[in-house]
C-alpha positions as CSV (number, residue, x, y, z in Angstrom):
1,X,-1.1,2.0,5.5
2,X,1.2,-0.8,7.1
3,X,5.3,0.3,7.8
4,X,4.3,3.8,7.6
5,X,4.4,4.6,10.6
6,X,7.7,4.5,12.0
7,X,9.1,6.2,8.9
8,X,6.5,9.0,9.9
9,X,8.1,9.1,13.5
10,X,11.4,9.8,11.9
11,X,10.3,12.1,9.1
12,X,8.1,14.9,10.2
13,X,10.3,17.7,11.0
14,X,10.6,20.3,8.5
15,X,7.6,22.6,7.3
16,X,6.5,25.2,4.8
17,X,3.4,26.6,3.8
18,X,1.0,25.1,0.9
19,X,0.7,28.3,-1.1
20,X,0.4,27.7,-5.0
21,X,4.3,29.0,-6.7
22,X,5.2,31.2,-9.5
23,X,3.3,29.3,-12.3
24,X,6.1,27.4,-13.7
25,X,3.9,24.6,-14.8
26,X,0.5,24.2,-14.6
27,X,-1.0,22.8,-11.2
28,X,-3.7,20.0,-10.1
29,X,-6.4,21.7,-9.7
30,X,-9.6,19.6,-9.6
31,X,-11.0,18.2,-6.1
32,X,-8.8,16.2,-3.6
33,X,-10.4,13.2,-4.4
34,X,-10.6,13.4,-8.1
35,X,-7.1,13.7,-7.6
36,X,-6.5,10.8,-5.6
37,X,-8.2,8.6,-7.4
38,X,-6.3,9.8,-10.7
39,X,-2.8,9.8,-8.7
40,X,-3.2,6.5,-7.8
41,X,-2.9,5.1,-11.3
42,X,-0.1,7.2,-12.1
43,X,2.0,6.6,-9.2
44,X,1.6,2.9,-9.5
45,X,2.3,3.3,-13.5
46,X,5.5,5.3,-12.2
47,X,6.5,2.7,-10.0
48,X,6.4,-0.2,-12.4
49,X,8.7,2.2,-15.0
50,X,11.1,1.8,-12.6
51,X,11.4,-1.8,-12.1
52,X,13.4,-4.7,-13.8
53,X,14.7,-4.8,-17.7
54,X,11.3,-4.0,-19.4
55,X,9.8,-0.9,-17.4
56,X,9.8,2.4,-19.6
57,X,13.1,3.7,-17.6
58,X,15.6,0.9,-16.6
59,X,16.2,-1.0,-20.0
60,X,19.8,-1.8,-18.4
61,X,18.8,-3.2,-15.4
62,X,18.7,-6.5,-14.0
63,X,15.5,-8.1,-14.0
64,X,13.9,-6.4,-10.6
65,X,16.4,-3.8,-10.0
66,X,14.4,-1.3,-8.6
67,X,15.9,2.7,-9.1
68,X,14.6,5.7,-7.3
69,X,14.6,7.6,-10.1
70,X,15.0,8.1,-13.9
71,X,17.4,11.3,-13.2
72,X,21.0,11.1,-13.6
73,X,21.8,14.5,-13.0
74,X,20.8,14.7,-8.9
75,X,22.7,12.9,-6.4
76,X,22.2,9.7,-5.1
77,X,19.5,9.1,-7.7
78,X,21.3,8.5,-10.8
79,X,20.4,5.4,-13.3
80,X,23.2,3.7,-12.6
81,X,22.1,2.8,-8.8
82,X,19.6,1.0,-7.0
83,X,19.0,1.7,-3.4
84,X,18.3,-2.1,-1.1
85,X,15.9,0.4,0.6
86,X,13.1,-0.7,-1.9
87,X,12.5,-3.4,-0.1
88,X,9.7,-1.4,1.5
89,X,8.8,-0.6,-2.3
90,X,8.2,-4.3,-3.2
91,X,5.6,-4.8,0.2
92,X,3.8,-2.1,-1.2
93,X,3.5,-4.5,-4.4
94,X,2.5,-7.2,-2.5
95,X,-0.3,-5.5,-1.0
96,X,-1.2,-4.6,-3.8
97,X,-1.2,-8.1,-5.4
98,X,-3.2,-9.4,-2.5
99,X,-5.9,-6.6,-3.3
100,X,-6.3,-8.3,-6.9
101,X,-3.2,-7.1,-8.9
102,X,-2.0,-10.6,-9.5
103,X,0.2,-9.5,-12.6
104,X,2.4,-7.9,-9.7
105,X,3.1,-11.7,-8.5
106,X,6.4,-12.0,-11.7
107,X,7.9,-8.8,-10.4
108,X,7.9,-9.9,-6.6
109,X,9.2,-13.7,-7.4
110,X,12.0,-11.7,-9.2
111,X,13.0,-9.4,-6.6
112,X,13.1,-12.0,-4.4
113,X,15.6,-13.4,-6.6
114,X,18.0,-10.3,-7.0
115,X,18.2,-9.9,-3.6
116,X,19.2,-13.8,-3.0
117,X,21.8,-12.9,-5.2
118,X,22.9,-9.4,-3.9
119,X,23.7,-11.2,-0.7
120,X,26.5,-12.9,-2.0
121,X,28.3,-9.5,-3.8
122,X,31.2,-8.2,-2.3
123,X,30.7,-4.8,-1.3
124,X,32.6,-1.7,0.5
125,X,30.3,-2.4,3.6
126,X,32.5,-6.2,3.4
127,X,31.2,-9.4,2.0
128,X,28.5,-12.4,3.4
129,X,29.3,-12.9,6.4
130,X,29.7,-9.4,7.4
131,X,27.8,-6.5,5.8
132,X,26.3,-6.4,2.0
133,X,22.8,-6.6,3.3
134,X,24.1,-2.9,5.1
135,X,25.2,-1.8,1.6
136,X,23.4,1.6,0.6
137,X,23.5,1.0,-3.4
138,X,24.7,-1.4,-6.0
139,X,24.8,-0.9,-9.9
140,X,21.9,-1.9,-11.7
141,X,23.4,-4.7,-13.5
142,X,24.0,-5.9,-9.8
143,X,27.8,-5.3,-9.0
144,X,29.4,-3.6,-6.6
145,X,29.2,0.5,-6.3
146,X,32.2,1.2,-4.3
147,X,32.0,5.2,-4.2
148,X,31.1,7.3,-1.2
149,X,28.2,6.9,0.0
150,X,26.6,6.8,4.0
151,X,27.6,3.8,4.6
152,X,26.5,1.2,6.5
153,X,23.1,1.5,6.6
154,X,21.8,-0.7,9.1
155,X,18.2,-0.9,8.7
156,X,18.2,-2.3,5.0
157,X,18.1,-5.9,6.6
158,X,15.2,-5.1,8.8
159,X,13.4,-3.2,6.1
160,X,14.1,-6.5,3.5
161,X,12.9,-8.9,6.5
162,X,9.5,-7.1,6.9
163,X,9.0,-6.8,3.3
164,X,10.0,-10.6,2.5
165,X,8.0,-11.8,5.7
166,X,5.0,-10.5,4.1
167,X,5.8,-11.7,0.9
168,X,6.1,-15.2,2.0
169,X,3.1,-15.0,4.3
170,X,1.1,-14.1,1.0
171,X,2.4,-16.9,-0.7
172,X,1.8,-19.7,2.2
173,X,-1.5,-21.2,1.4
174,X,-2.0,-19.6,-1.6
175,X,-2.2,-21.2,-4.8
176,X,0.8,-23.7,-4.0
177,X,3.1,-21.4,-2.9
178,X,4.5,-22.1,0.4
179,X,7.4,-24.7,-0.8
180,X,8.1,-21.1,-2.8
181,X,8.2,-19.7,0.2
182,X,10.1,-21.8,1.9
183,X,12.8,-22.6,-0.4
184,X,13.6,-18.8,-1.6
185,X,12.1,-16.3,1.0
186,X,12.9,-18.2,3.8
187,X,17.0,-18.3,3.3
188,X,17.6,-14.9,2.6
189,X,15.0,-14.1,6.1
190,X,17.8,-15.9,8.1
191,X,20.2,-14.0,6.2
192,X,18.9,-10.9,7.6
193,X,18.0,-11.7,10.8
194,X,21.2,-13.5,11.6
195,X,23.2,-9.6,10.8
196,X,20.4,-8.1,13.0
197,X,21.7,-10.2,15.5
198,X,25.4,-10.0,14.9
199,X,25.6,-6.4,14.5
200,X,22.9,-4.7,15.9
201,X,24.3,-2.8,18.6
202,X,26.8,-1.2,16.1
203,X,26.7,2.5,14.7
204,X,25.2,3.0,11.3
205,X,24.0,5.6,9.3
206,X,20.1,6.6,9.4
207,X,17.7,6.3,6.3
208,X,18.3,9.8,4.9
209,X,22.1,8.7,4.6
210,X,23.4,11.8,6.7
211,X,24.0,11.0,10.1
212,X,26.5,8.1,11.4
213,X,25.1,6.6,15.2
214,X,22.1,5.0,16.5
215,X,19.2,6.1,14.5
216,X,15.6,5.2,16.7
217,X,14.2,4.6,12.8
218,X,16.9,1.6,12.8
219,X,16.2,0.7,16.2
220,X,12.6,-0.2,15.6
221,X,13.2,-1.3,12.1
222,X,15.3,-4.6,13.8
223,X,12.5,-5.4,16.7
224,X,9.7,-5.7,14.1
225,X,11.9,-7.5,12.3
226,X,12.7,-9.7,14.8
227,X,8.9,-9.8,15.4
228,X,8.0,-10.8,12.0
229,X,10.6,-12.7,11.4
230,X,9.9,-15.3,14.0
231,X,6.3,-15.3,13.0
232,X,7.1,-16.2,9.5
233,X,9.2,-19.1,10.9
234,X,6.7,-20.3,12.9
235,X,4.5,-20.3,9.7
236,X,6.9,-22.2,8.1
237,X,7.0,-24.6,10.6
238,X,10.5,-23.8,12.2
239,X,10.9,-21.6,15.1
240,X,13.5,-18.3,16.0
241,X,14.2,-18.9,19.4
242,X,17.0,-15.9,19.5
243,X,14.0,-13.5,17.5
244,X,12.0,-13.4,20.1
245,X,14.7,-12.7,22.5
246,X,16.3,-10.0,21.4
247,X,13.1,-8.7,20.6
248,X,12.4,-8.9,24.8
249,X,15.2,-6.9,25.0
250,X,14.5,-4.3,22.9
251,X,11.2,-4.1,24.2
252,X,13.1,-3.9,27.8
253,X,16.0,-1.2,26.4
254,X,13.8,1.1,24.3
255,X,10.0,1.5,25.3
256,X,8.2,3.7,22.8
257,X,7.0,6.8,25.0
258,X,3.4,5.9,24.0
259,X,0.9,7.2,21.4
260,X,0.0,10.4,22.8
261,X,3.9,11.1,21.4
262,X,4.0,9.4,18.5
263,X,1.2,11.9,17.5
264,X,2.3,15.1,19.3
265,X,5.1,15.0,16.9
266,X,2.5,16.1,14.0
267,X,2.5,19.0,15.4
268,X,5.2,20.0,17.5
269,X,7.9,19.0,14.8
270,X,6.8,21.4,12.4
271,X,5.8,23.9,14.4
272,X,9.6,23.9,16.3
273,X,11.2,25.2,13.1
274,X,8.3,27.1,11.7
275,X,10.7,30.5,11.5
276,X,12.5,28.4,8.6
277,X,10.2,29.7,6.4
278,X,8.7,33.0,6.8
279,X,5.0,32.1,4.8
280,X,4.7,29.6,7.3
281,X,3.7,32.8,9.9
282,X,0.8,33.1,7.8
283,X,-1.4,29.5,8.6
284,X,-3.2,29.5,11.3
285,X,-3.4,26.3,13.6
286,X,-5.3,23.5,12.8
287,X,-3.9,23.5,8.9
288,X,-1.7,21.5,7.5
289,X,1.7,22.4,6.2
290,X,4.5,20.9,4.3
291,X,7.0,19.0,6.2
292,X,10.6,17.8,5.3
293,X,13.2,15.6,7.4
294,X,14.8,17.5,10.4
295,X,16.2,20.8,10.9
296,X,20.5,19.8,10.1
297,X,19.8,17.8,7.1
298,X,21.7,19.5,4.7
299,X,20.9,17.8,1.1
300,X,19.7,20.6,-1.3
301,X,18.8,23.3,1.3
302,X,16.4,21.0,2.8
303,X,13.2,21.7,1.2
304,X,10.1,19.9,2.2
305,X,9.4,16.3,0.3
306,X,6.4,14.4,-0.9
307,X,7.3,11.7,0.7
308,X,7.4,13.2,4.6
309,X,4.0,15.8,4.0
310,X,1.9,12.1,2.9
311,X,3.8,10.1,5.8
312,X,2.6,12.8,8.3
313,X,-1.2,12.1,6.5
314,X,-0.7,8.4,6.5
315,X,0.5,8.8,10.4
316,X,-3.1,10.2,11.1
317,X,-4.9,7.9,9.1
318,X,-2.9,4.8,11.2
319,X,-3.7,6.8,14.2
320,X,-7.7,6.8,13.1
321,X,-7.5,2.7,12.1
322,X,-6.3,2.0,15.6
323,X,-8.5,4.3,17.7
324,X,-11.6,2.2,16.0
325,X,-10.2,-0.9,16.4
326,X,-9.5,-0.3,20.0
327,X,-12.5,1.4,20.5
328,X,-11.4,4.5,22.1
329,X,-9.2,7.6,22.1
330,X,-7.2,8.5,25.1
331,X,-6.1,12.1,25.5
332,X,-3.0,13.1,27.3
333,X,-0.9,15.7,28.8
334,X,1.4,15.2,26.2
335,X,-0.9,14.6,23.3
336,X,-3.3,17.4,24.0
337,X,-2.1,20.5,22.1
338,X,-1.5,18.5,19.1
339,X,-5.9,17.8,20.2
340,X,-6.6,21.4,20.5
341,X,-4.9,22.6,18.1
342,X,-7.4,20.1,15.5
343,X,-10.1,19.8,17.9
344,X,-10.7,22.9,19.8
345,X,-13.0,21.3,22.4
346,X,-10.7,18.5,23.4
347,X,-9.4,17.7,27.1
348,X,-7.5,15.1,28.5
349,X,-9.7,12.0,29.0
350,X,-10.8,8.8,27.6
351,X,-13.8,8.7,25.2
352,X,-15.5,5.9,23.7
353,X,-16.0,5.1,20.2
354,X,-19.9,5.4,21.2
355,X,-19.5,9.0,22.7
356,X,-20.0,12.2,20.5
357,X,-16.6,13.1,21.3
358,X,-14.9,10.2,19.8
359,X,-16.7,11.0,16.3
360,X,-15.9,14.5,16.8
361,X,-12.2,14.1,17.1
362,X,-11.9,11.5,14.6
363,X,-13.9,13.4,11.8
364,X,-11.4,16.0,13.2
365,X,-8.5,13.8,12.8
366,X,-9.4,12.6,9.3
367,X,-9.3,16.5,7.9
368,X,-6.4,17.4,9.3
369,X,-4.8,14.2,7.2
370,X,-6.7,15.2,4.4
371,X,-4.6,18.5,4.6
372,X,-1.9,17.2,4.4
373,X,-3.1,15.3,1.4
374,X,-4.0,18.4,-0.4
375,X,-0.6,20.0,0.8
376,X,0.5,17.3,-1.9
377,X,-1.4,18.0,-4.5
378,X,-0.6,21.6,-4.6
379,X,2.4,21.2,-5.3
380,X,1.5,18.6,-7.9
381,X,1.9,19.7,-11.3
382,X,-1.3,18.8,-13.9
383,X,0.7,15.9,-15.6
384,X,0.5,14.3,-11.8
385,X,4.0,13.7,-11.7
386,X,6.2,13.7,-8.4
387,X,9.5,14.3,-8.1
388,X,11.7,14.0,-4.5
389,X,11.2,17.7,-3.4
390,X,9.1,21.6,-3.6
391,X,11.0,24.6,-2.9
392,X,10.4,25.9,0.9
393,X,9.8,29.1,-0.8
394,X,7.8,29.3,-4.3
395,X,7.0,25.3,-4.5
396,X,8.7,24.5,-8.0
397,X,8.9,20.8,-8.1
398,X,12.8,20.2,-7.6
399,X,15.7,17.5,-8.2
400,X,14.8,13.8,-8.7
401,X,12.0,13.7,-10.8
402,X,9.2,10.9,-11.1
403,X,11.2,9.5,-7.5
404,X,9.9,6.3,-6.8
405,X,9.5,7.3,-2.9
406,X,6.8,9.9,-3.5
407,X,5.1,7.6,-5.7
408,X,4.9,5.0,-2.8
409,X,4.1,7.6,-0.1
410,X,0.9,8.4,-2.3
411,X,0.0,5.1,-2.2
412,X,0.3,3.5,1.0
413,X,-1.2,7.5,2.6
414,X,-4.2,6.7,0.4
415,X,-4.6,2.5,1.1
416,X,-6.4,0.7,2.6
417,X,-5.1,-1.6,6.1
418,X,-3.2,-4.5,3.7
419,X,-3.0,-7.9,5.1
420,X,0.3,-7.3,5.9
């Protein structure tokens, strides 16, 4: 479930209801975890057909290229782009190849290669030394794509960094690999973080490619980069002096209001735009529903996603994972109504991991993400295919189709803590 979180932060916003829609196609019908566990395969099958020369969808491509989708009728997913964004795809790969997929390990040492070289292309976001790792898209044969687009997007670096950190910390130590490591993770790392620390404090535009400023997803994006970064250079046996400086000051410039936020937002998000969609009116509290980006995003009528209903489950699963390890929850002014409305019983307080209410909350907890879960897989069709969005109002799968987003969103929501 690592990185989901802060996409989670930014995502939860929109909401609709899980009711089934006009039976177009067939839907998933058989229990949640039947489902999973079937889901699984097929996301990671529709993944890997989206990956390099000899996947099922990108015979044009550049070994590695990774596309969102096979579509080439919606925007911004058509199968002559990529988006640098995948970065976060490819640590999903390598936590998978640490799990025991070790036929993943070609298709990481080749993205790791495409992106060595995607630093040196000239692009409309300017050239090395200024701004391709911003770059929103290239061609899948790796050239330039010099149409509009939401440009710059400033938390590509960051997001390559943390992926590539954890790549390289896999390969240290293991079977031979750290002079791999070293020799072509580490360049393109200093790559990165040397833009983070350029042009950090400059206006960009956020992950969903809409709004132009300072987007808090970028923002903490470049301090765990920073963060990361400098431990993979210490792990190298170098040092980032300047990482963990700047990543004082963004600790000192933007403190994170705290968990009890972080986790209000599952509710209060959603619930703040709720009269977008009038079957909404008809869920009681407690139950999960749909959720989509935030309230002015205008792409398509902004229906609700795959990819934001799992992060909100993956969100709550993180949140479980961390009340164990810590060995406590802690209850707060802020926090509580999101409690109450899972929990009725709950009050502000600390409570043990040994304490009844602890175990309470948590199996609590753990429902309510499973909701969400099964929010997903009614609007799954039967051939377990996901594509980028559900209509707000009847559900029919919409747009990109097979998007290499939901996919991932499946996967990391239903993993388990990877070693990175």
């Amino acid at each position: 479930m690592a990185g989901g979180l802060a996409l989670a932060l930014y995502a939860l916003a929109l909401c609709q209801n899980p009711v089934a829609a006009p039976q177009v196609a067939s839907r998933a019908t058989d229990s949640l975890d039947d489902w999973l566990a079937s889901e699984t395969a097929v996301s990671l099958k529709g993944i890997l057909a989206q990956i390099g020369a000899d996947s099922a969808y990108t015979k044009s491509a550049t070994p590695a290229i990774v596309i969102a989708s096979p579509s080439t009728s919606s925007p911004g997913c058509a199968l002559l782009h990529l988006d640098p964004w995948f970065g976060s795809m490819i640590q999903l790969l390598v936590n998978l190849f640490h799990s025991g997929k070790l036929d993943l390990q070609t298709v990481i040492e080749e993205y790791v290669n495409s992106q060595a070289y995607l630093q040196t292309v000239s692009s409309p976001s300017s050239g090395f030394s200024s701004g391709e790792q911003v770059e929103p898209k290239f061609h899948v044969e790796m050239s330039a794509f010099t149409g509009g687009w939401g440009r710059p997007q400033r938390d590509g670096p960051a997001l390559l960094t943390t992926a590539l950190s954890a790549s390289a910390s896999g390969f240290l130590g293991d079977n031979g690999y750290d002079t791999y490591a070293v020799d072509n993770i580490r360049p393109i790392v200093q790559n990165d973080l040397s833009y983070i620390d350029k042009y950090r404090p400059q206006s960009g535009y956020d992950l969903w490619e809409e709004v132009n400023g300072m987007p808090f997803f970028t923002v903490v994006t470049h301090h765990r980069a920073l963060v990361e970064g400098s431990a993979f250079a210490s792990r190298v046996g170098a040092s980032c002096s300047w990482c963990d400086s700047q990543a004082a000051k963004f600790s000192a410039t933007c403190r994170p209001s705290g968990p009890g936020t972080v986790l209000a937002s599952c509710v209060r998000q959603p619930q703040c735009v709720h009269w977008f969609f009038a079957l909404r009116l008809f869920f009681p509290q407690g139950v999960a529903i749909s959720a989509g980006r935030y309230p002015e995003y205008s792409y398509y009528n902004n229906n609700p996603c795959f990819l934001t209903t799992l992060a909100a489950a993956e969100q709550l699963y993180d949140a479980i994972y961390q009340w164990n390890k810590v060995g406590s929850i802690t209850t707060t002014s802020i926090s509580l109504f999101l409690f109450k409305d899972i929990y009725g019983s709950a009050a502000i307080g600390t409570y043990s991991s040994s304490s009844t209410t602890f175990t309470s909350i948590t199996n609590a907890v753990k429902g309510y993400a499973g909701s969400y879960m099964s929010v997903a897989q009614s609007h799954a069709i039967s051939n377990r295919f996901l594509a980028e969005q559900f209509n707000k109002s009847t559900s029919i799968q919409l747009f990109a189709h097979d998007l290499n987003w939901s996919y991932a969103a499946l996967l990391t929501a239903n993993a388990i803590v990877p070693p990175s």
